[in-house]
C-alpha positions in Angstrom: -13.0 10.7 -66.7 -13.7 9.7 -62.9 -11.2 11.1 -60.2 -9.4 8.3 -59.7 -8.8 7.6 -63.1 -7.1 11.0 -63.7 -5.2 10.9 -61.0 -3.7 8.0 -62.2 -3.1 9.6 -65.5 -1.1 12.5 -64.4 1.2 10.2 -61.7 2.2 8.1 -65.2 2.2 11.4 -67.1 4.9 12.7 -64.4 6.8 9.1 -64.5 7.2 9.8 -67.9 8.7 13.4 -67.8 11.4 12.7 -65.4 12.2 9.4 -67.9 12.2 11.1 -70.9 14.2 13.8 -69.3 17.0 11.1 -68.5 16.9 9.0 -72.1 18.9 11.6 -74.1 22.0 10.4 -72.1 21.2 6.8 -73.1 19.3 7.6 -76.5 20.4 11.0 -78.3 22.6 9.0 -80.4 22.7 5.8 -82.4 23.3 2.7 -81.6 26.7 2.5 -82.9 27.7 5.8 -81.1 26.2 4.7 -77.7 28.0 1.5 -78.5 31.7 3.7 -79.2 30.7 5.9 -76.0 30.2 2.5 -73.7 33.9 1.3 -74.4 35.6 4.6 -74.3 33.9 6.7 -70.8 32.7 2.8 -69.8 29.3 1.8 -67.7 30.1 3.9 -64.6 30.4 7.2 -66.4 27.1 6.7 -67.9 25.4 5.6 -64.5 27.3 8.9 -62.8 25.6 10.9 -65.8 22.2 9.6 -65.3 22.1 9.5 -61.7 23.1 13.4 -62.1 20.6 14.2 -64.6 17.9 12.5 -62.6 18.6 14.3 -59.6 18.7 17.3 -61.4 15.3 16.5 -63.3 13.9 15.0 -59.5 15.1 18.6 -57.3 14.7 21.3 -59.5 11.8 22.9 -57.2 13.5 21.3 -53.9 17.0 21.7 -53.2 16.7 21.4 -49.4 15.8 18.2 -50.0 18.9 17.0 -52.0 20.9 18.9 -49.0 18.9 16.7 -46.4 19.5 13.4 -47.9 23.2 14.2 -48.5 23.5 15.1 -45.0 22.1 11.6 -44.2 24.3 9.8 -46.9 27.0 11.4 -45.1 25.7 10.1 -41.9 25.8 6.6 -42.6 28.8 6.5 -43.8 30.8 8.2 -40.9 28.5 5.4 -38.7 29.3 2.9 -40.7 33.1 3.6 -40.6 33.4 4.7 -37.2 35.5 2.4 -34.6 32.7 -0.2 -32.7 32.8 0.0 -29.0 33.5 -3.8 -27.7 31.2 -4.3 -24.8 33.2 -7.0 -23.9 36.5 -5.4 -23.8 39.4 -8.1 -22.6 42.4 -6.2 -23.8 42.9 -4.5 -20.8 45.3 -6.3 -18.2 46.4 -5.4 -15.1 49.9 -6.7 -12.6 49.4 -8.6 -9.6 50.3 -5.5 -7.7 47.1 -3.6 -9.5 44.8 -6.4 -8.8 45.9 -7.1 -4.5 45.2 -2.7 -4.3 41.9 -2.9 -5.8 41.1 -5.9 -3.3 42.6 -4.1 -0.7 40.3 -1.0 -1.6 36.9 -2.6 -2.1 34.2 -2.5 0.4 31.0 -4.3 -0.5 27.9 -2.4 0.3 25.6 -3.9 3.0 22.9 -6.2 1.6 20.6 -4.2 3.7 21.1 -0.7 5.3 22.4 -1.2 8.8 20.3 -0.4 12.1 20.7 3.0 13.7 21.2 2.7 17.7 17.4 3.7 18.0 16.5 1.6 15.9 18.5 -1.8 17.5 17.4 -0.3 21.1 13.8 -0.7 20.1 14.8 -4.5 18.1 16.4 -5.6 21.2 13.7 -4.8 23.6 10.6 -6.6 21.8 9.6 -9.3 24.3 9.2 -13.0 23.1 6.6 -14.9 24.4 6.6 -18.4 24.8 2.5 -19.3 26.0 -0.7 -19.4 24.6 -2.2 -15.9 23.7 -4.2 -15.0 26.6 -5.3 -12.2 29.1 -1.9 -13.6 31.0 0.8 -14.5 29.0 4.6 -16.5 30.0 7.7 -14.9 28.7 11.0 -16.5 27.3 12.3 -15.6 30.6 9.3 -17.5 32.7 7.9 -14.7 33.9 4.0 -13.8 34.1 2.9 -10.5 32.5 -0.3 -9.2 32.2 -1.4 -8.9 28.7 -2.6 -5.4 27.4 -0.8 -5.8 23.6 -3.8 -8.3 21.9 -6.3 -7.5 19.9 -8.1 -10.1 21.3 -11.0 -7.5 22.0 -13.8 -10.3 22.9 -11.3 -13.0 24.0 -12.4 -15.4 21.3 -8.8 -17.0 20.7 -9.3 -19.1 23.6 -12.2 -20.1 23.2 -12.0 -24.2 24.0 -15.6 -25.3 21.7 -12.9 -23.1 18.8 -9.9 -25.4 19.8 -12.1 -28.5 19.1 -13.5 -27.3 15.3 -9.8 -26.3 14.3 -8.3 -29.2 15.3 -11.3 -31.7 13.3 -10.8 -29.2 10.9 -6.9 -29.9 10.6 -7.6 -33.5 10.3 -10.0 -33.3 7.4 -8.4 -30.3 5.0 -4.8 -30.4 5.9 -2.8 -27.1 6.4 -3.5 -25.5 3.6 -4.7 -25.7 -0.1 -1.6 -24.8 -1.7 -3.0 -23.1 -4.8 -5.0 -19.7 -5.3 -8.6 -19.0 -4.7 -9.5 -19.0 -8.4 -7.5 -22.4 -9.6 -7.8 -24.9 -7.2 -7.7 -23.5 -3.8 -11.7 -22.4 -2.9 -12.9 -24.8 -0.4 -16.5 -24.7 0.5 -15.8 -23.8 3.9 -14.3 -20.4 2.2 -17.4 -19.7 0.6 -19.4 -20.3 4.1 -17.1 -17.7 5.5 -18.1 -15.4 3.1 -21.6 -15.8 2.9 -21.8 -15.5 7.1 -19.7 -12.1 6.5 -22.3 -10.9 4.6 -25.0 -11.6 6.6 -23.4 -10.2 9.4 -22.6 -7.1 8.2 -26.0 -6.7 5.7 -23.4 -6.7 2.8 -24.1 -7.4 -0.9 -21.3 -9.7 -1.7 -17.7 -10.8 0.1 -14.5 -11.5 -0.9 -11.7 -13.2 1.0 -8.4 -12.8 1.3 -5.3 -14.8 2.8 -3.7 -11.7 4.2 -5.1 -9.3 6.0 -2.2 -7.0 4.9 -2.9 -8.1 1.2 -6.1 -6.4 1.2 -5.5 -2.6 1.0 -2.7 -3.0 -1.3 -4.9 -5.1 -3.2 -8.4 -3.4 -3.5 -7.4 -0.1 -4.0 -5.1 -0.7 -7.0 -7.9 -2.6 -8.4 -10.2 0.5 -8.7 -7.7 3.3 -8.7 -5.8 3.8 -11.1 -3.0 6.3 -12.8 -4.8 9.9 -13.3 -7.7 9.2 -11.0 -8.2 10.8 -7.5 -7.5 9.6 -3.9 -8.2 12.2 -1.0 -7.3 10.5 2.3 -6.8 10.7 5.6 -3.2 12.1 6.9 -3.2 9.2 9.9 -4.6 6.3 7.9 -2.5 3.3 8.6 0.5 1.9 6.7 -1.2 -0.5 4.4 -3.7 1.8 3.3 -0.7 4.2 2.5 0.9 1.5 0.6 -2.5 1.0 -1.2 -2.8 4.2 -2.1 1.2 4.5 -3.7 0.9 0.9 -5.3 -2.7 3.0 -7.2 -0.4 5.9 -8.9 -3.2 8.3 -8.6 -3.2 11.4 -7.4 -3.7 11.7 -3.8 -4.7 14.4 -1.8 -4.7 14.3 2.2 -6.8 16.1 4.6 -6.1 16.6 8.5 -7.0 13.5 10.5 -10.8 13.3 11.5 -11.6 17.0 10.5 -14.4 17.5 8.0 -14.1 20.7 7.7 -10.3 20.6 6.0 -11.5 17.7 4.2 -14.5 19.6 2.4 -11.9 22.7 1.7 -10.4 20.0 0.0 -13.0 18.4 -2.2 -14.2 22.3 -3.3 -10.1 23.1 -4.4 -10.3 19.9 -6.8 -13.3 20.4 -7.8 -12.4 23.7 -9.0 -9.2 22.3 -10.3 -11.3 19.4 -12.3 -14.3 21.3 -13.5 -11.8 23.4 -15.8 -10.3 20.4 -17.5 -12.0 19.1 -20.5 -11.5 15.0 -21.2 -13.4 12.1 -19.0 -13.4 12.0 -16.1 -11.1 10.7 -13.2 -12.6 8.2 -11.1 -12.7 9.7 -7.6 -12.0 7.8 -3.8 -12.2 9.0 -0.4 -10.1 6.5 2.4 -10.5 6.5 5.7 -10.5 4.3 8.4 -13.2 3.3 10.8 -11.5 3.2 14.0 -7.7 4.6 13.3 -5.1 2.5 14.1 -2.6 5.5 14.5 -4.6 7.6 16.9 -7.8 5.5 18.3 -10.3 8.1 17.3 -13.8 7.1 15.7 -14.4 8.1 11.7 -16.9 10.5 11.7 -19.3 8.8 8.9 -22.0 10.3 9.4 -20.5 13.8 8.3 -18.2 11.9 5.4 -21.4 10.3 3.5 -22.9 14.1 3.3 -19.5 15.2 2.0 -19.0 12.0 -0.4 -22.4 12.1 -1.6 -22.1 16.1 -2.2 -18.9 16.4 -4.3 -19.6 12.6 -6.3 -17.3 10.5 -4.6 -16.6 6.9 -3.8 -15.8 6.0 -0.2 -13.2 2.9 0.8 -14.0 2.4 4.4 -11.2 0.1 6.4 -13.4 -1.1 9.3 -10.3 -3.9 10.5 -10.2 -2.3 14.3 -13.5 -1.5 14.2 -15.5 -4.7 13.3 -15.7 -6.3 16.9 -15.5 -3.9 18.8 -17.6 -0.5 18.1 -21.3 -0.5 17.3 -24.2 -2.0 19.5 -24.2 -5.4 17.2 -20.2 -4.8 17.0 -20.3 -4.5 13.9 -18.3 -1.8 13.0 -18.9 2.1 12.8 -21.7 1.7 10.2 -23.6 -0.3 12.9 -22.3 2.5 15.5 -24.2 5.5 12.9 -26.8 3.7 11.7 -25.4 3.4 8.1 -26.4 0.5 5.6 -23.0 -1.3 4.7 -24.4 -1.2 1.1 -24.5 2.6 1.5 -19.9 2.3 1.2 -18.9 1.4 -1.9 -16.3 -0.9 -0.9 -15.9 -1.8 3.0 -12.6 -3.9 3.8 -11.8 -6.0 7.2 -9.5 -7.7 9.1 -10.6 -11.4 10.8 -7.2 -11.3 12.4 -7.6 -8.8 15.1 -11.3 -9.2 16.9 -12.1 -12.8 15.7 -9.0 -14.3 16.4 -8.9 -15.8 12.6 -6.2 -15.5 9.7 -6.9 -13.1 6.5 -9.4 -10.5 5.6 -11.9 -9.6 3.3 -13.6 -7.0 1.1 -17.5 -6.4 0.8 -19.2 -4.4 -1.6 -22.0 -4.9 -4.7 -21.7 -8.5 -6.6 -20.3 -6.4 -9.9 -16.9 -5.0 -7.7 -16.4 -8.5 -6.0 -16.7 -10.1 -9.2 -13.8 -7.7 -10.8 -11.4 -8.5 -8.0 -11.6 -12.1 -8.4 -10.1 -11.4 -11.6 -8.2 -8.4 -11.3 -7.0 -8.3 -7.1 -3.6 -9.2 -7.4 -3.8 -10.6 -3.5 -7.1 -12.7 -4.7 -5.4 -14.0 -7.9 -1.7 -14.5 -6.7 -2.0 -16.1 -3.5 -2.7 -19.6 -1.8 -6.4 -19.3 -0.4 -6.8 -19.1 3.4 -5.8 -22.3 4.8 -9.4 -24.1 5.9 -8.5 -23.9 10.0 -8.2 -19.9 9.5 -11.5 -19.9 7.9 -13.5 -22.0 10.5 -11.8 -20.2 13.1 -12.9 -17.1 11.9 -16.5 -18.1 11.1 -17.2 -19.2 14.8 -15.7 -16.0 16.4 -18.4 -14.1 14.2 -21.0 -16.8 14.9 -20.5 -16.4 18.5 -20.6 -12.1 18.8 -23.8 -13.1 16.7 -24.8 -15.2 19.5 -23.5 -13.1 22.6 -23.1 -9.7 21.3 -24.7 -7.8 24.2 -22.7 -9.8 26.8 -19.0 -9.5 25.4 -19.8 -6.2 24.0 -21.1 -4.7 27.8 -18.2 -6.2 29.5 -15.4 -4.8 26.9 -17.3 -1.3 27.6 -17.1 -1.8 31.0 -13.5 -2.3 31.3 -12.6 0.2 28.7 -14.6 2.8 30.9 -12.5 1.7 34.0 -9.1 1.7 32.8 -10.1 5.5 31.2 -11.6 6.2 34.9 -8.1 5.2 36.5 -5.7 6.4 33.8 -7.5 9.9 34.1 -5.9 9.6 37.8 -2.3 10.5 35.9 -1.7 14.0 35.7 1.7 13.3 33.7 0.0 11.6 30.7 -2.6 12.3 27.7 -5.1 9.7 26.6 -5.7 10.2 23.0 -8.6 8.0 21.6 -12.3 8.1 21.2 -13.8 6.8 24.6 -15.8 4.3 23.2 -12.1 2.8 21.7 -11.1 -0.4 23.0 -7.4 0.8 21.9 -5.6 3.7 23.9 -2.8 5.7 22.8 -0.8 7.3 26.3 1.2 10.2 25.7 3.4 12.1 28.1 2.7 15.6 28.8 4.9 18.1 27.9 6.3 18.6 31.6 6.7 15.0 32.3 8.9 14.5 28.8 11.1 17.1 29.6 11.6 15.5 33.2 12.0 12.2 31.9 14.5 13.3 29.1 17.0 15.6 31.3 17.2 12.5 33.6 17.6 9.8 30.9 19.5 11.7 28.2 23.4 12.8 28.9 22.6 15.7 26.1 20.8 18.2 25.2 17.4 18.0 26.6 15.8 18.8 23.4 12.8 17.1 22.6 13.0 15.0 19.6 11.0 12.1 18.0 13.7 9.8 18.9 14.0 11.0 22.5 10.7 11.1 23.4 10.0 7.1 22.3 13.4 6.4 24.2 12.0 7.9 26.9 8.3 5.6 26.3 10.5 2.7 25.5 12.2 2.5 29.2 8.5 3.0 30.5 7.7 0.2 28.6 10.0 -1.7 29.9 9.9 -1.0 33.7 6.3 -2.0 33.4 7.2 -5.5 31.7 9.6 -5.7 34.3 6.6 -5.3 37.0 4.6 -7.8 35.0 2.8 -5.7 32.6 3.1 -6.3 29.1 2.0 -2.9 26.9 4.1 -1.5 23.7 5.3 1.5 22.5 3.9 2.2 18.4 6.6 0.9 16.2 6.7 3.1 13.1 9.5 3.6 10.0 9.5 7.3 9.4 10.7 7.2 5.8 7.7 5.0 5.1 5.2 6.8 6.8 3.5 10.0 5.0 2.7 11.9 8.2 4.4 9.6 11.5 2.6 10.5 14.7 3.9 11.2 18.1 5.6 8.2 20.0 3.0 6.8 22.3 2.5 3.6 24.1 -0.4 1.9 22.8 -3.2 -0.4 25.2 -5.9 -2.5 24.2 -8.4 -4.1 26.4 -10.1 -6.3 26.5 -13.4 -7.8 27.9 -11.3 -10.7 30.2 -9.6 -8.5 31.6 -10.6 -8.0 35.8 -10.9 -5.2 37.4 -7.7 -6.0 39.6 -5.5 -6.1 36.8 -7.0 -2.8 35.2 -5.7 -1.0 38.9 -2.4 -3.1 38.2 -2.1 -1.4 34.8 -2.6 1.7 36.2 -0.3 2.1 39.4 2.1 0.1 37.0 2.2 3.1 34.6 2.2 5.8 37.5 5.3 3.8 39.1 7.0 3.3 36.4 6.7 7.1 35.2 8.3 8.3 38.7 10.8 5.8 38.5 12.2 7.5 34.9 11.9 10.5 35.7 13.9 10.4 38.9 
């Protein structure tokens, strides 16, 4: 007899015993007894008698069992039977009286938390500017101000042969295509842009996007994901920390610009890893090119030993630095040397240097390919509108075309202003000095002077007191027809804020006259607070 057949055998032999077991209640007798039995104890007493028997016959071997399933009969029956809450309970009334002091009492919460004073000091002293963006720009209030807050690096917004293709351009695509890259909304002067991308920066394959800001949090959610591994830089810049949260990995930061934390940090989780058995984690390294937060140059050269060492994938943001570092300007992997193909995935801005809208992501044709399906600012939003994109494509065109001219003239003036600034004894220039973008710090002397004589407190030196103290320097020198800005940050949102400091950006318009201007305007304006 096979297996299966004798198991089958001995599950109808057991059947059998437990039915046989429970017939004498039903069978022992005749049919005329059963019959006399029926009227006189009547159907229940035999069910009760049966149902006993069986259970009896069924849990000889397991009375835990019976205990368990009682406990659960018992269960359903005080559920069952229990009193039903009424979610929507109208029994309750209240008087008139009631009802007026619980009116009286109620304070609705604020749709939105309300401003500190700090925080409405800095609000109500943002300038508005009503002109054109240019080297000189016209306040609300009609006057002039020299203009040291663009990142108009190569002065390519005002360019006039620019002014001409966006406007034809306007006439023949409209404002915008009003639909996302992938459905309706690719136009072929998109696809232009992002072949000229790649030839400019010797990339693979680009990717545009309509928001410059929609790029970090886009790309790095993409390719990170929960349980893999992000070590980053401590100063990267707020979208690149919201990149990095929207991801859920695990992140890991290393002191800004030092290589030497940064490998201590690679060797602990790679000791950490290496004792974990399952796959493994996918593993980034962010940083930016040129740091918005601080001005200093990524040292690249040093990060691609260290990324190529410990097996990891490097997400480069070169936004500040395409434009204006690197003898072709084109970022710091033209500044070292360093194929573009070489970084995994590169991102940009073509809102800063090239005066356009967006930004965009290059990297191999397999990566770009996955974000036009899976990059939630690719897929979601309404492609670049077509004036953005032809804007953008001639500022590129034309560093192309004049690289060594603009480029030699933004060095010159960022040289100068350094030269002059370094006049300052009260102040700290912090910055790489090839950085077109300056952050000016007080020194430690100069802050307390400033804050005894602004400050009816204490003189201690907190965050907020020292950018109170920048934001009145700031706006002396607007006063004096200088426009700079102090660095805006929201602490709770920033992993590792900096020091308040006013931030300059030059440019290659700028003369030499108005350089000195900025200068003695800084110097004045720093005597003037601290008197």
């Amino acid at each position: 007899m096979r297996f299966q057949d004798r198991l089958f055998f001995i599950s109808k032999s057991s059947l059998a015993t437990v039915l046989i077991s429970a017939l004498p209640v039903l069978g022992s007798s005749d049919a005329g007894n059963h019959s006399e039995n029926a009227k006189t104890h009547g159907f229940f007493s035999y069910g009760a008698r049966f149902v006993v028997r069986y259970v009896k016959a069924s849990y000889r071997d397991d009375p835990f069992r019976t205990f368990l399933e009682l406990c659960l009969v018992l269960f359903i029956v005080w559920y069952v039977s229990k009193q039903k809450y009424k979610f929507n309970q109208v029994d309750l009334k209240l008087s008139e009286k009631d009802i007026e002091e619980l009116i009286k009492e109620w304070k609705p919460e604020p749709i939105v938390p309300l401003m500190t004073t700090h925080e409405k000091e800095v609000f109500d002293n943002f300038p508005v500017i009503d002109s054109p963006t240019g080297t000189v720009l016209k306040l609300d209030n009609g006057k002039s101000v020299i203009n040291f807050v663009s990142h108009d690096f190569l002065g390519l917004m005002n360019n006039a042969n620019a002014k001409e293709k966006a406007v034809n351009t306007l006439r023949k695509y409209g404002v915008g295509p009003c639909g996302p890259p992938g459905f309706y909304g690719t136009l072929d002067v998109h696809m232009e842009l992002e072949a000229l991308i790649s030839s400019f920066l010797k990339a693979d394959a680009t990717i545009l996007y309509s928001q410059a800001m929609s790029v970090c949090v886009s790309v790095i959610p993409c390719f990170s994901k929960r349980g893999d591994i992000i070590v980053a830089d401590d100063q990267v810049n707020f979208m690149l920390q919201q990149g990095i949260l929207l991801s859920r990995s695990r992140v890991y930061w290393y002191k800004h610009n030092d290589m030497e934390d940064l490998k201590k940090v690679l060797e602990k989780i790679d000791q950490v890893e290496s004792k974990k058995k399952g796959p493994i984690p996918r593993k980034f390294i962010v940083a930016e090119g040129l740091s918005m937060s601080t001005g200093n140059i990524l040292k690249l050269d040093k990060i691609m030993e260290l990324k190529k060492q410990f097996k990891y994938r490097l997400i480069l943001d070169e936004s500040l630095a395409i434009g204006a570092i690197g003898p072709r300007g084109a970022g710091t992997t033209d500044l070292f040397g360093i194929s573009v193909k070489d970084v995994e995935i590169l991102i940009g801005s073509l809102c800063l240097a090239f005066g356009g809208s967006g930004g965009f992501c290059c990297s191999s044709k397999q990566l770009i390919g996955h974000q036009r399906l899976s990059g939630a600012g690719y897929v979601f939003s309404a492609a670049m509108p077509a004036i953005m994109a032809i804007t953008a494509a001639d500022g590129i065109r034309r560093l192309e075309t004049d690289s060594y001219a603009l480029l030699n003239l933004l060095r010159r003036n960022i040289a100068t202003l350094r030269s002059q600034l370094g006049r300052i004894k009260d102040i700290v220039i912090e910055g790489d000095i090839r950085s077109p973008q300056m952050h000016i710090r007080l020194t430690e002397s100069a802050y307390k002077k400033c804050i005894s004589s602004n400050l009816n407190s204490s003189n201690e030196q907190t965050w907020e007191n020292e950018d109170h103290v920048l934001l009145n320097i700031v706006s002396h020198m607007r006063d004096n027809g200088i426009l700079v800005s102090q660095c805006v940050y929201v602490k709770e949102h920033e992993h590792n804020i900096p020091r308040p400091s006013i931030r300059v950006l030059v440019s290659c318009t700028h003369t030499q006259q108005q350089l000195e201007k900025l200068s003695q305007g800084l110097e004045e304006a720093i005597k003037a607070i601290a008197k």
